[in-house]
N, C-alpha and C positions, 0 to 999 in steps of 0.2 A: 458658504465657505469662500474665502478670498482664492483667485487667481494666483497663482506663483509662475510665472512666466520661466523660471530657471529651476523649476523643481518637476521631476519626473513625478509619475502615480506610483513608479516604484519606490523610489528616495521617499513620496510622503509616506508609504504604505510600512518604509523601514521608520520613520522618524513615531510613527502609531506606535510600533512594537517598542520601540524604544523609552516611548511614556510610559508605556504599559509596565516593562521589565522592572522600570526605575519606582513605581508602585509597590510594585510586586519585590521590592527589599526593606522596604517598611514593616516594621514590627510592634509598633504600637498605634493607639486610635492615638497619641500625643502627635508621632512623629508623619502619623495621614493627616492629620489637619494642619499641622505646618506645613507640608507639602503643599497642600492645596490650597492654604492660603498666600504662599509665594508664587503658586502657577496660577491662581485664578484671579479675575475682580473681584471687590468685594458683589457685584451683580451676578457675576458669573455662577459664583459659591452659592448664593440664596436663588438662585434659578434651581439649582442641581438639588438642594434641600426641598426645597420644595416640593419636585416632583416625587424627590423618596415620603415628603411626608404626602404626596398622596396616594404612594404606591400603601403606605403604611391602612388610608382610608379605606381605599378600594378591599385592600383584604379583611376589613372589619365589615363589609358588605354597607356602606355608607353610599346613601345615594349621592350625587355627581350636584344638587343642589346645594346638601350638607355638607360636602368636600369643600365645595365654593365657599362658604360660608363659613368656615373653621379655618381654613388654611390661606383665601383671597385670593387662592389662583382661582385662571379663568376656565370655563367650562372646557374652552374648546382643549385648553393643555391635560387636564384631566382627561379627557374623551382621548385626546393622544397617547395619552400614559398608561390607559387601560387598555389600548389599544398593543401598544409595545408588552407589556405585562400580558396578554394575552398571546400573542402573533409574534414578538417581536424574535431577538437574538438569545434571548432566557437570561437571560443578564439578570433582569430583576427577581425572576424565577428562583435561579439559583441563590440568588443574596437571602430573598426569604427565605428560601428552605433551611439554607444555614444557619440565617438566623433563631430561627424557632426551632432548631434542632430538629 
């Protein structure tokens, strides 16, 4: 993360919630991908796919070689990602649950 020399951890910590809110009034998968392709690179956005497509692996019980091999991310991001998907904030926890109902 950059330094912000005139930005408190509180101010970043409101400017967080404030992405987050502005998320959080999206109503269709149209108007989250516009979002996120005006907030994001286009690197940024295929980093963030990515590691969902290999949260998507992980829960098909795909070993961490064949993840590599299907998707081109590298071992160590995957070992990260099952690492957060196990340990992490539940973030991705909760997405899957919801997802698969």
């Amino acid at each position: 993360m950059k330094q912000h020399l005139n930005v408190t951890a509180r101010q970043e910590a409101q400017h967080e919630r404030n992405l987050f809110a502005a998320v959080l009034t999206l109503r269709t998968p149209d108007e989250v991908r516009a979002f996120f392709r005006d907030l994001c690179t286009p690197a940024e956005l295929e980093a963030m796919a990515d590691r969902w497509a290999v949260v998507e692996c992980l829960q098909r019980g795909l070993p961490y070689r064949e993840i590599h091999r299907v998707t081109g991310v590298s071992v160590t991001t995957i070992g990260r990602v099952a690492r957060y998907l196990a340990e992490g904030n539940g973030g991705y926890a909760t997405a899957v649950q919801r997802l698969n109902g």
